[in-house]
N, C-alpha and C positions, 0 to 999 in steps of 0.2 A: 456616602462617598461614591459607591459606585453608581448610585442613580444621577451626581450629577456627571461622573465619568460618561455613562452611558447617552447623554442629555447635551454632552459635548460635542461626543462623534457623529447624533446625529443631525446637530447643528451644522457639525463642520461639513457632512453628506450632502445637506440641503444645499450648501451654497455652491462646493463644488463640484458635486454631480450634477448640474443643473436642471434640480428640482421643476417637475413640471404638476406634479398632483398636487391637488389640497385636498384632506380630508374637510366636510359639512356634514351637517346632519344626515343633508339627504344622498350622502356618499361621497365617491372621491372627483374630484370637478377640477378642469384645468387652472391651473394659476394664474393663467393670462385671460380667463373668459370664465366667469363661475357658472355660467348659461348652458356651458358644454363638460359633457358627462364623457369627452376623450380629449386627449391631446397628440397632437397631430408632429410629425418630424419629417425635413424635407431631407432626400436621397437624391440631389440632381443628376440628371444621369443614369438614372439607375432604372430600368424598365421592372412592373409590375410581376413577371416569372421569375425574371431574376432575385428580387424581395423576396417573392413567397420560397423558392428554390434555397435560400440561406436561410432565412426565420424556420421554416420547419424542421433541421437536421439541429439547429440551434436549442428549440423546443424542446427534444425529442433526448439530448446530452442533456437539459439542466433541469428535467423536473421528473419526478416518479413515475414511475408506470405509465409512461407516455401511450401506452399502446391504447391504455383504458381511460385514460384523461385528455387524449389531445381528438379535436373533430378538425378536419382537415376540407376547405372549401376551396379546392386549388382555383384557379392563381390567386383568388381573391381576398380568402382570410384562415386563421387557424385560429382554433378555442382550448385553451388550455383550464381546463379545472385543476383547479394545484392546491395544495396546504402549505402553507410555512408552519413549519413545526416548532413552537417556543421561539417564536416571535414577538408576543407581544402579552407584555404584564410587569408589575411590580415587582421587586422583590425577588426571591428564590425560587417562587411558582412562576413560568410564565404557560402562556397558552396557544394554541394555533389559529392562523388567520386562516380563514377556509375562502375562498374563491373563483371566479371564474372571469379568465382574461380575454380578450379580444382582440387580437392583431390583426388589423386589415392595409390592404397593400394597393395601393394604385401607383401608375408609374412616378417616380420620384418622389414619393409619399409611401409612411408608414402611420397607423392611425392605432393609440392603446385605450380599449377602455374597461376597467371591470364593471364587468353586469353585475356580477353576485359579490356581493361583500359578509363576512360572518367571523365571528370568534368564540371561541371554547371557554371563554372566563373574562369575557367582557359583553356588553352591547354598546349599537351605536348610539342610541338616543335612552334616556331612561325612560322608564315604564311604573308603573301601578305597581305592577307584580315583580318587576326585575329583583333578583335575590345577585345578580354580578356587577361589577362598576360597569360604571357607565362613562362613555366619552364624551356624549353633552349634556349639559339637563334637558330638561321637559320646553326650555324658552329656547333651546339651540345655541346658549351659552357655553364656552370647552368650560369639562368641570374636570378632565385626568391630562393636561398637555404633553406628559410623558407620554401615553397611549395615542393620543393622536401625532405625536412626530415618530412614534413607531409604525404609523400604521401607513405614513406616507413617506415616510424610509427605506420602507420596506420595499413599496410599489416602485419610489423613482428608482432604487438599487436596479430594479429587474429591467426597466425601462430602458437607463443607461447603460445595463452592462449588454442588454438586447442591441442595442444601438452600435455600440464599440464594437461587437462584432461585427455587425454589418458594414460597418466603416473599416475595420481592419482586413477585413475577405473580399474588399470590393476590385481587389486589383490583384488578386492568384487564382486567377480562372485556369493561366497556362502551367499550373502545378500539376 
């Protein structure tokens, strides 16, 4: 009951967050292009310092130890290494997604992509030796769908809720 509880909410996530990742084999890849290993959101109006000036203070409030996780390439982009902690798994055990995100800023344009993808009690593809589930088989067929709507749950949450800020702080400069 609670896996389909849990298999709901992240259903209902997908549609009205508007989900932009897809987990693949070979990582997570925009839904509208599987070609491209980011997804891109337009900010009209909104100049490139300005992006970076709000994603970094954004950064820095919603993930751990930003001082030691965040690489900062002003105006242009920030790298966030992050963990979700018991984010993603079956059951009463779950485990952490391990990370490395990339926001890049050009004027009226923000661009996400994770480089590094990893988990504590899953892999992405299975293996020979894998002793943890796996999220596709060996053909690139989904063999866990709970795991992989976790694992792009997860990402669009950070995406959208990165976004909603920036759309919410775009107009209290004179605060």
């Amino acid at each position: 009951m609670k896996i389909l509880a849990l298999s709901i909410s992240l259903l209902f996530c997908t549609f009205v967050c508007n989900a932009q990742f897809v987990l693949t084999p070979d990582g997570l890849v925009s839904a509208n292009d599987a070609s491209k290993y980011y997804v891109v959101y337009e900010f009209k109006g909104l100049m490139q310092n300005y992006l970076y000036s709000r994603i970094l203070p954004f950064a820095k409030e919603h993930f751990i130890h930003p001082e030691d996780y965040i690489t900062e390439r002003e105006p242009e982009q920030v790298i966030v290494g992050g963990i979700g902690i018991n984010k993603i798994g079956t059951g009463a055990i779950k485990g952490d997604i391990v990370f490395t995100l990339s926001i890049r800023m050009e004027d009226g344009k923000l661009g996400y992509e994770v480089e590094e993808l990893s988990f504590s009690n899953a892999v992405l593809v299975e293996s020979e030796d894998s002793r943890k589930d796996y999220i596709f088989d060996k053909e690139g067929r989904v063999h866990n769908k709970d795991l992989k709507d976790q694992v792009e749950g997860y990402f669009n949450f950070i995406v959208n809720e990165t976004n909603s800020y920036i759309k919410n702080t775009a107009n209290v400069d004179w605060l």
